[in-house]
N, C-alpha and C positions, 0 to 999 in steps of 0.2 A: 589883516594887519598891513599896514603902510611900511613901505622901507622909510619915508622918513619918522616913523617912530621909534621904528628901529635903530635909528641914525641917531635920533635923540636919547634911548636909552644909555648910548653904548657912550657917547659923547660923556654923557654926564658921569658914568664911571669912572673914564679915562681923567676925568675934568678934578674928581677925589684929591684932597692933602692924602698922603702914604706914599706903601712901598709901591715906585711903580712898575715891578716888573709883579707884585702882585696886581696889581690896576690891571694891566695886560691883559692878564690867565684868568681873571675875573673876567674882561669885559669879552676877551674868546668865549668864553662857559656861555656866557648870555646869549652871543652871537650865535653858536651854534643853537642853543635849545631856541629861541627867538624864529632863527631861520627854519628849525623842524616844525614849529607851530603855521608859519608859515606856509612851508610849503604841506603839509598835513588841510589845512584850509582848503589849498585849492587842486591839491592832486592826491590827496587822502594820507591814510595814516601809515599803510606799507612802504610807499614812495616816501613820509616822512622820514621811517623809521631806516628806511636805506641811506637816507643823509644822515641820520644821525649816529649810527652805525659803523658808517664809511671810517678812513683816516681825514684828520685836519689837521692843515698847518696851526703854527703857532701865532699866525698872525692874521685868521681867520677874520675877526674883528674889522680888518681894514678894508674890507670888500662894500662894507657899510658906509665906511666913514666918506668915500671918495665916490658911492653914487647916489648920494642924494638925489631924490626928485623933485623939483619945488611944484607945488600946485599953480595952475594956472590963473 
């Protein structure tokens, strides 16, 4: 998985008509399971399941939004 897919997932959440402090807590949930898929890929599923796990902030989400990587 690509972070900028991830980047597009979460975008398009946040992008939603609604509540957006729901918008938010939704596109967090994504982010977090998104990132455990992730990192599960390429450092396996124990190391996933230690992220997933751990605490996260509330604005987990925005770690995506601001590093996009564009392809070359």
């Amino acid at each position: 998985m690509r972070l900028t897919t991830i980047n597009q997932i979460i975008e398009s959440i946040l992008s939603q008509d609604g509540d957006k402090a729901k918008l938010k807590r939704n596109a967090n949930e994504a982010t977090i399971v998104l990132k455990t898929a992730m990192i599960c890929e390429h450092r396996g599923i124990d190391e996933a399941m230690k992220y997933y796990n751990s605490t996260h902030s509330e604005d987990e989400y925005q770690e995506y939004r601001t590093s996009v990587i564009l392809p070359d």
